[in-house]
C-alpha positions as CSV (number, residue, x, y, z in Angstrom):
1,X,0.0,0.0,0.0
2,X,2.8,2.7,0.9
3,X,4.4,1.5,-2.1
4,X,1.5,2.2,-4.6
5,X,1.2,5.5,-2.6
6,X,5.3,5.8,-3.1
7,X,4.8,5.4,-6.8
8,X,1.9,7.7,-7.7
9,X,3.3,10.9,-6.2
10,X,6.5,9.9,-8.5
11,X,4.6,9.2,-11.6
12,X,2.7,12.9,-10.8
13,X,6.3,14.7,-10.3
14,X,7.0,12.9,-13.7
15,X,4.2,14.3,-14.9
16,X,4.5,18.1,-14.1
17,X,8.3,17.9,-14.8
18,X,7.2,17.2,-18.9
19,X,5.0,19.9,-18.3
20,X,8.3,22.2,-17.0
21,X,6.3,22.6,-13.2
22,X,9.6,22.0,-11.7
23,X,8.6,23.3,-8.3
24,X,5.5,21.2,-8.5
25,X,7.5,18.5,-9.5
26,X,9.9,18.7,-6.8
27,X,7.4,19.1,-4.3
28,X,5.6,15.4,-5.1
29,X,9.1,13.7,-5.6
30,X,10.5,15.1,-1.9
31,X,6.4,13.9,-0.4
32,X,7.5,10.5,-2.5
33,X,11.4,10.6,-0.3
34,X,9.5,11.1,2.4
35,X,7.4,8.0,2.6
36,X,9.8,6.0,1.7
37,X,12.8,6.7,3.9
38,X,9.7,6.2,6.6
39,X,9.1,2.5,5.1
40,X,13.0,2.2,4.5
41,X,12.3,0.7,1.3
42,X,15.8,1.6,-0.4
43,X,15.3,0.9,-3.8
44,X,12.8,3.5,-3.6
45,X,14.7,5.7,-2.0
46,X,17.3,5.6,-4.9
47,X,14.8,6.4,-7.5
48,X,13.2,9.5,-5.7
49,X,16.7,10.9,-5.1
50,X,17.6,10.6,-9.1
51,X,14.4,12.2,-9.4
52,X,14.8,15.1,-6.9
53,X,18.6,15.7,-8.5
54,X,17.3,15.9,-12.1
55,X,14.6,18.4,-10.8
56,X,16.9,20.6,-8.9
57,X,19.3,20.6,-12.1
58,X,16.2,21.9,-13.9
59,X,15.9,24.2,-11.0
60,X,19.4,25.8,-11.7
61,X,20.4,24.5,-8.1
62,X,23.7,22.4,-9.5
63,X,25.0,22.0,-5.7
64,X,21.5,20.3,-4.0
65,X,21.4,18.3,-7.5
66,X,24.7,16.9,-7.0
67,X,24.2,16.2,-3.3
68,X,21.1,13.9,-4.3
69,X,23.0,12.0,-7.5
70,X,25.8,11.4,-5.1
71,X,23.8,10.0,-2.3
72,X,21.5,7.9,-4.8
73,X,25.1,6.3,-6.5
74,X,26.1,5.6,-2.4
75,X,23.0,3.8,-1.6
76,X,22.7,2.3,-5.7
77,X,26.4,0.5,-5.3
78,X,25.3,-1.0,-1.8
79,X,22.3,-2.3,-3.7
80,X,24.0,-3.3,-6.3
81,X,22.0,-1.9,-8.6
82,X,24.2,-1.0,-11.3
83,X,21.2,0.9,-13.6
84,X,20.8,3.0,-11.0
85,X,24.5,3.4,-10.8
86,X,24.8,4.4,-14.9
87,X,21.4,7.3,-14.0
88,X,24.0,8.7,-11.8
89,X,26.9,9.2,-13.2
90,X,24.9,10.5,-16.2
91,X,23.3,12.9,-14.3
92,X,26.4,13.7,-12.5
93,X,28.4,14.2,-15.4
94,X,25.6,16.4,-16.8
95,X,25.2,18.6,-13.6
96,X,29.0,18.8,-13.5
97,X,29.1,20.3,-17.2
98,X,26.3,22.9,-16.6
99,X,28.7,24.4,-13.8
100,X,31.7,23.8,-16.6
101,X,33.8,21.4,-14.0
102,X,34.4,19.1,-17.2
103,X,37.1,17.1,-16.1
104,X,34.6,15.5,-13.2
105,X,31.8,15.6,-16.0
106,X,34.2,13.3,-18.3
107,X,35.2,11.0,-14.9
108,X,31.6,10.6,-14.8
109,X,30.5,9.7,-18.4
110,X,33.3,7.4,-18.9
111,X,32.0,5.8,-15.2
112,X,29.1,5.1,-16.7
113,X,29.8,4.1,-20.2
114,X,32.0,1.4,-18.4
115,X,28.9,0.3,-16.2
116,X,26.1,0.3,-19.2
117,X,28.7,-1.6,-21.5
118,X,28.5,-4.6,-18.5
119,X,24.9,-4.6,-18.6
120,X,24.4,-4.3,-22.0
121,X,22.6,-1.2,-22.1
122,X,22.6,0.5,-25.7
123,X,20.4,3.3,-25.2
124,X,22.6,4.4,-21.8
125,X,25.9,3.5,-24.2
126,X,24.5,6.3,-26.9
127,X,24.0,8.9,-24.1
128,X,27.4,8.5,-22.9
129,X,29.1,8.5,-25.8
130,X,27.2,11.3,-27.1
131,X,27.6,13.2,-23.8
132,X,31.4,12.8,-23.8
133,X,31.3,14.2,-27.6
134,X,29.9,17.1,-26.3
135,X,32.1,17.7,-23.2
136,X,35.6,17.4,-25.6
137,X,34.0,19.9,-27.8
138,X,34.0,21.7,-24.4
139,X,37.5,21.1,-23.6
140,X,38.7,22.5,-27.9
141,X,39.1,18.2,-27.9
142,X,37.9,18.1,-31.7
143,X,38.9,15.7,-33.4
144,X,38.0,13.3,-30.0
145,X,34.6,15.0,-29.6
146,X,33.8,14.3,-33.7
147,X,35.0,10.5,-32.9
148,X,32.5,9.7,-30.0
149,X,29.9,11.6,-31.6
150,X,29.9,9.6,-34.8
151,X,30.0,6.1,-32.9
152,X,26.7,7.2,-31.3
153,X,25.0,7.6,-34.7
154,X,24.2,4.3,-35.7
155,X,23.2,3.2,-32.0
156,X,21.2,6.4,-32.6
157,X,19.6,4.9,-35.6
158,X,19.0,1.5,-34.6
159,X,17.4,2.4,-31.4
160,X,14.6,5.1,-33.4
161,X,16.1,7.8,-30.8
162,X,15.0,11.1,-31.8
163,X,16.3,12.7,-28.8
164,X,19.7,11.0,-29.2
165,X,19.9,11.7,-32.9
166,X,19.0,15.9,-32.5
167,X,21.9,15.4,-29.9
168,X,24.3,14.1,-32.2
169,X,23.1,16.6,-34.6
170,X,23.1,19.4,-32.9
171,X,26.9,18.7,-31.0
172,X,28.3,18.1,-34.4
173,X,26.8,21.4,-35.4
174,X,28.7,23.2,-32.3
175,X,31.9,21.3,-33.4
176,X,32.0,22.5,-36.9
177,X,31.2,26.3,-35.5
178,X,34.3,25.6,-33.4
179,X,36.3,24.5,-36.5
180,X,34.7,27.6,-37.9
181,X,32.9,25.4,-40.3
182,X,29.9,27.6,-40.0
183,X,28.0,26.5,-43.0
184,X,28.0,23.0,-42.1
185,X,27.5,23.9,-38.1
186,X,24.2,25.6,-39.9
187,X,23.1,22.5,-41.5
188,X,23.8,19.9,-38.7
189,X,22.2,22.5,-36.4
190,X,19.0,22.5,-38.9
191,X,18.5,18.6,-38.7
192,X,19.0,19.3,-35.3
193,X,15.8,21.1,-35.2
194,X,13.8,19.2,-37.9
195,X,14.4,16.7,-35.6
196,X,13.1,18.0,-32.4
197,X,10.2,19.4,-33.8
198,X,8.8,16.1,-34.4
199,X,9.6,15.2,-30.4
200,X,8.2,18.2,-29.1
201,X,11.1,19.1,-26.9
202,X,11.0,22.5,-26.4
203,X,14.2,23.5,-23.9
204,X,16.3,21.0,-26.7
205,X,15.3,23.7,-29.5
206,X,16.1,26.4,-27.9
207,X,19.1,25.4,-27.0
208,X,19.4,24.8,-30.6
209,X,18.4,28.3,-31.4
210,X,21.0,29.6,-29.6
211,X,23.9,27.7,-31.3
212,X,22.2,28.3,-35.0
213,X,22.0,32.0,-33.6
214,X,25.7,31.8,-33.5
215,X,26.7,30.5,-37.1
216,X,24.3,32.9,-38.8
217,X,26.1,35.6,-36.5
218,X,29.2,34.2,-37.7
219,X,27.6,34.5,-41.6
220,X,26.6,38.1,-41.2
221,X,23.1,37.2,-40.9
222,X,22.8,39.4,-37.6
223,X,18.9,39.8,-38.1
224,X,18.3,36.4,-38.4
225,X,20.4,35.4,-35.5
226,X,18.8,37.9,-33.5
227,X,15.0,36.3,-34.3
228,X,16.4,33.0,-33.2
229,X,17.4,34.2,-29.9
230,X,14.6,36.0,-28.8
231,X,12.8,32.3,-29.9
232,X,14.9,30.9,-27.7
233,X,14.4,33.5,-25.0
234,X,10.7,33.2,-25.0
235,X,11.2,29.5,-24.6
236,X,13.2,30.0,-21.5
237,X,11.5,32.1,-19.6
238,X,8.1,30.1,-20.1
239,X,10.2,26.7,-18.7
240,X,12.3,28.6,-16.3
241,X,15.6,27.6,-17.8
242,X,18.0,30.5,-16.4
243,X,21.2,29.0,-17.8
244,X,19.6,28.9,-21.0
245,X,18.3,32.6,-20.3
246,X,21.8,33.7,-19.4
247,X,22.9,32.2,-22.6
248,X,20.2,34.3,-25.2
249,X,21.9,37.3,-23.4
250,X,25.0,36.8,-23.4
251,X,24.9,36.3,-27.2
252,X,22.2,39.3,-27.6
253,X,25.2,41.2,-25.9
254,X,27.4,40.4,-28.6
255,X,24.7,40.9,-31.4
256,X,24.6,44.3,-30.4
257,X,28.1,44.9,-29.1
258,X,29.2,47.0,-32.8
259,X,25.8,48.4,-33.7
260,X,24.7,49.3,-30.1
261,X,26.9,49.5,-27.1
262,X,23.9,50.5,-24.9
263,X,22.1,47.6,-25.7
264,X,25.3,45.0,-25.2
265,X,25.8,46.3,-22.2
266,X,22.0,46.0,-20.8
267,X,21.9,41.7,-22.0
268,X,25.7,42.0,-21.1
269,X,25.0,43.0,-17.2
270,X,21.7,40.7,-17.2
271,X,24.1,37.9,-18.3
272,X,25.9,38.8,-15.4
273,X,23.3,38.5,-12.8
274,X,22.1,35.3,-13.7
275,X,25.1,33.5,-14.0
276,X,26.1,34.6,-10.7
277,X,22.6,33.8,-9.1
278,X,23.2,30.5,-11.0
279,X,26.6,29.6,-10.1
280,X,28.2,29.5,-13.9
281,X,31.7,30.7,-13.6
282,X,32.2,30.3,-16.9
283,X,29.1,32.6,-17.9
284,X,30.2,35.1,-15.5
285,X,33.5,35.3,-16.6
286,X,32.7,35.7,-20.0
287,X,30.3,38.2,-18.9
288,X,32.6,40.5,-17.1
289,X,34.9,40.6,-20.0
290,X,32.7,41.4,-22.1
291,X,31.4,44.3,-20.2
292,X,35.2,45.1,-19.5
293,X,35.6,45.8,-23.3
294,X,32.9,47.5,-23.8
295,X,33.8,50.2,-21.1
296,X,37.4,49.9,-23.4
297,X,35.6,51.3,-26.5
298,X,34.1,53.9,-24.7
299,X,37.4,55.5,-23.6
């Protein structure tokens, strides 16, 4: 009976979290904790934890996240549950990227890739390799980033993975801006989006938006650029996403950092303030330099 109980306020956290209720969410998966550290049922415990750390990622709170994935791998590993184990290295090596510590986010891909190639899990395999991709793009790692990425294509492909396959899209597209490859960042990016249409994923696109802002930037087609980031902003604020808020800024910033300086500095200075509230050094670093040159060309 406390199990069913257990189990329904889980499935209903599920729910509102697809619906981007994060603090909703979060409230029915900490009442779902709650019961079952009372009936000390510790398989349950595991999964409420992974739940509350994916919420409080969603949240922006990347400290509380990693504090539940690290106490859900603890209790997973004493289990031996090694599924449980691969959700938590995933989602540890995600938090850990978001606050741009990528050395730990690599440990904890690779953990997991190790763990999901013992049980045999494909679609875990494809997330980590995918997820590593992404982190050596990260790190300038190309030509390592472009390796894992490929391998994850046909796994991709065989599994019908939308999600997976925007991924792989979408990361190859941020490599090839990198390389400075903009024309083919644009159309990787595009499939990217084709992609995720048909899934319905709305924080995926606009994450998407922002990086397709960036080649057409990087083509002189400012105005374009410009639409796709106040798409993406829109998007953002509706779900809550502030790192993905503090992203559209920062690159409004530099949309407007020749043609308006007044305007740069307003989305440089909001950047600013939510990577700070946030905790994304990198963000915030990039931020303050940018502001920093601006008050250079105004001398």
């Amino acid at each position: 009976m406390v199990n069913t109980e257990i189990n329904e306020l889980i499935t209903k956290g599920r729910d509102e979290e697809e619906n981007y209720a994060f603090f909703e969410a979060k409230r029915y998966f900490q009442q779902a904790l709650d019961r079952a550290e009372e009936s000390k049922d510790k398989s349950l415990i595991v999964r409420c934890k992974l739940a509350l750390a994916r919420v409080s990622r969603s949240l922006s709170d990347h400290h509380r996240s990693i504090d539940y994935y690290n106490e859900a791998l603890e209790l997973s590993k004493e289990l031996e549950d090694t599924q449980s184990s691969v959700n938590a290295h995933i989602g540890l090596g995600i938090t850990f990227r978001r606050i741009t510590n990528y050395e730990e986010s690599l440990y904890h891909y690779k953990e997991a890739l190790d763990l999901a190639r013992k049980i045999d899990s494909v679609v875990d395999i494809g997330k980590c390799l995918i997820n590593i991709g992404l982190v050596y793009i990260r790190l300038n790692r190309y030509e390592e980033a472009k390796e894992f990425l490929e391998k994850s294509i046909p796994i991709a492909e065989q599994t019908h993975d939308k999600k997976a396959l925007s991924d792989i899209y979408a990361n190859l597209g941020t490599l090839y801006i990198s390389l400075d490859d903009n024309i083919k960042g644009r159309e990787h990016l595009e499939k990217a989006i084709q992609v995720i249409k048909d899934t319905g994923d709305i924080v995926r696109l606009s994450n998407c938006y922002i990086s397709l802002s960036v080649a057409l930037k990087n083509l002189d087609e400012k105005d374009l650029a410009r639409e796709y980031l106040e798409k993406a902003l829109i998007i953002a604020k509706d779900v809550g996403d502030k790192d993905v808020q503090g992203r559209c800024y920062g690159n409004l910033g530099t949309l407007y950092s020749d043609s308006d300086p007044d305007y740069a500095k307003k989305y440089f200075s909001k950047a600013l303030e939510l990577a700070i509230e946030i905790g994304d050094k990198e963000l915030e670093t990039i931020s303050f330099t940018n502001l920093e040159v601006l008050k250079s060309k105004k001398r």
